[in-house]
C-alpha positions in Angstrom: -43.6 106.3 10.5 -45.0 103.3 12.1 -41.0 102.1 13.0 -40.7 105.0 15.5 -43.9 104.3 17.3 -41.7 102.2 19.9 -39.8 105.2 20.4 -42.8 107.3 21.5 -44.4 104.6 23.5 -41.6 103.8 25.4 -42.1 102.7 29.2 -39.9 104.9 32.3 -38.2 101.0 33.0 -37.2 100.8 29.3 -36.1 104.4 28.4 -33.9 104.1 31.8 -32.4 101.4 30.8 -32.1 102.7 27.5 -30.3 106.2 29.0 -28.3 103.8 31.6 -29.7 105.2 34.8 -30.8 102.9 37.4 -33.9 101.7 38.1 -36.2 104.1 40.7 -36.0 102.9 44.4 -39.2 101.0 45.1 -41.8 103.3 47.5 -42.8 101.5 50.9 -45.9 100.2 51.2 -48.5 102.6 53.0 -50.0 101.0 55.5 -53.8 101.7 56.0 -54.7 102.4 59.7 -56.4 99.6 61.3 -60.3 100.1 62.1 -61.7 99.2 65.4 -64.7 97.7 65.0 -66.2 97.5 68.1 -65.0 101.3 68.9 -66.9 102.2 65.8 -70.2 99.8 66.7 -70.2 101.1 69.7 -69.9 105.3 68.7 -72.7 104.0 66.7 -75.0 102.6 68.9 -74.7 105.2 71.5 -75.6 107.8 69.1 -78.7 105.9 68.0 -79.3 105.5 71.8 -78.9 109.1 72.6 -81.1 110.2 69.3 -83.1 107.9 68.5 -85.5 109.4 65.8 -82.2 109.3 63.8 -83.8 105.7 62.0 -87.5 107.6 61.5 -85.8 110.5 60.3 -83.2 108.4 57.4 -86.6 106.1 56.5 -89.0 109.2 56.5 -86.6 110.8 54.3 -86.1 107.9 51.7 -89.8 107.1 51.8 -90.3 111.2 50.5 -87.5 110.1 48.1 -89.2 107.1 46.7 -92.5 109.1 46.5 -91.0 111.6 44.8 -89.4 109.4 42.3 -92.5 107.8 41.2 -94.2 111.2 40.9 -91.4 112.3 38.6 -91.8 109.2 36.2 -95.2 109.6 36.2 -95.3 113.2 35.5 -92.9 112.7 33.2 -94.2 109.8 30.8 -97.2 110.8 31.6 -98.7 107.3 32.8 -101.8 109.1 34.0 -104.0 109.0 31.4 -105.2 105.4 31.6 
């Protein structure tokens, strides 16, 4: 039983050899496409420029989020009876 476990875990490279097919043709790289940082800094910075409660509206929001948090754990382990 344990003799044949070879068989079953036998890698692609080693059961091709094995059948005598040739190895697979190696895949090209993929190339990632290059990022233009300064494009992207500056499609940033114009938004912010052109809406500019865009930073009160992401802090607001994460303040509300924090808040909430520490609501929830107090509500739920109910640290409020001291």
């Amino acid at each position: 039983m344990y003799g044949n476990t070879s068989v079953l875990i036998m890698g692609e490279a080693k059961r091709r050899k094995n059948l005598g097919i040739p190895p697979r043709d190696k895949n090209q790289d993929i190339k990632l496409p290059q990022l233009d940082k300064k494009a992207i800094q500056q499609k940033v910075r114009s938004t912010l420029y052109k809406y500019p409660i865009i930073p009160f509206l992401f802090y607001g929001v994460a303040i509300v989020i924090l808040v909430g948090g520490v609501f929830y754990v107090f509500k739920s382990f109910k640290i409020d009876q001291i």
